[in-house]
C-alpha positions in Angstrom: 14.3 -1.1 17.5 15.4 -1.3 13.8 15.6 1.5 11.0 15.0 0.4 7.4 16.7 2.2 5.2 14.9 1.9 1.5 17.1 3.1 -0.9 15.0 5.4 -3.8 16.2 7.5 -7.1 16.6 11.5 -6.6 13.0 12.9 -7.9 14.4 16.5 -7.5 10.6 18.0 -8.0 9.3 16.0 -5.1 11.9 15.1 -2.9 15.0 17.1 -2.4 18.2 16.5 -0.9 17.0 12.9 -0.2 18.6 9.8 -1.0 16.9 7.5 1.5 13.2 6.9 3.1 13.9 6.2 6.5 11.1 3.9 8.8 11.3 3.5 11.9 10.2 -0.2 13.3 10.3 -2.9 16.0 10.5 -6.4 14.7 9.6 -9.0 16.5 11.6 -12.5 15.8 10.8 -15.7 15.1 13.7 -17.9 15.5 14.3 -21.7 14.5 15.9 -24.4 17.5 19.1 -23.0 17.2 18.0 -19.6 17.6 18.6 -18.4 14.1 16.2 -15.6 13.0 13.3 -17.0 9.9 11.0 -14.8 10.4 9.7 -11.5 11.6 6.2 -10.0 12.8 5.9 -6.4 12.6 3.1 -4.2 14.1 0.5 -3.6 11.5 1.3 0.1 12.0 4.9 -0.7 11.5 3.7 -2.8 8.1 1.7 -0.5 6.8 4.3 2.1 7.0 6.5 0.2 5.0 3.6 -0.8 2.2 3.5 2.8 1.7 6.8 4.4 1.8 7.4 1.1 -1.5 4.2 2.2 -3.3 6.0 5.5 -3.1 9.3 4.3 -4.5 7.4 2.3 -7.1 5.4 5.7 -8.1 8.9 7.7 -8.4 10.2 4.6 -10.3 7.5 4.7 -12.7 7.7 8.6 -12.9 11.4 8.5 -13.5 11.3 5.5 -16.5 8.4 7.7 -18.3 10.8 10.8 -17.9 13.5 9.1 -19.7 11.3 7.5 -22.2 11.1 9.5 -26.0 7.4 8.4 -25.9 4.7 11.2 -26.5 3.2 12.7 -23.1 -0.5 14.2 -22.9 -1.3 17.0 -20.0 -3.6 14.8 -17.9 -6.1 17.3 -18.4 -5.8 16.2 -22.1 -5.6 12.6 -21.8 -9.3 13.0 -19.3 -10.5 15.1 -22.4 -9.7 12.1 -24.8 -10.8 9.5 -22.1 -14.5 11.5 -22.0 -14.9 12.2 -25.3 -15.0 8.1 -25.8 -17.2 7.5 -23.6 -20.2 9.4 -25.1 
């Protein structure tokens, strides 16, 4: 059994006290002749875990650069509003 440790920013309104996602997973290896490790099969559950906990990061990422940005926010609310109001 491996633990993957997937390093992530702080997003203090989410998350607190956390610095790492932590999954827990047991890799299978695919080795070459010599018996050096090339490749590795996961469970699907094991994958899938994974795929989420980065869409995560990727989210906070995202969330994080638009916080630091000096670009004008709209209250989603709003921006449905706007998005409606073109449609018709």
């Amino acid at each position: 059994m491996v633990w993957v440790y997937i390093k992530k920013c702080i997003f203090a309104e989410l998350i607190k006290n956390r610095d790492m996602i932590t999954v827990k997973v047991n890799p299978q290896y695919i080795t070459d002749h010599v018996g050096r490790k090339m490749s590795v099969v996961l469970p699907i559950k094991d994958f899938k875990s994974i795929m989420e906990q980065l869409e995560e990061l990727e989210d906070v990422r995202l969330y994080d650069e638009a916080k630091k940005s000096k670009e004008l926010s709209i209250p989603i609310d709003k921006a449905f509003e706007m998005i409606e109001a073109k449609r018709k």
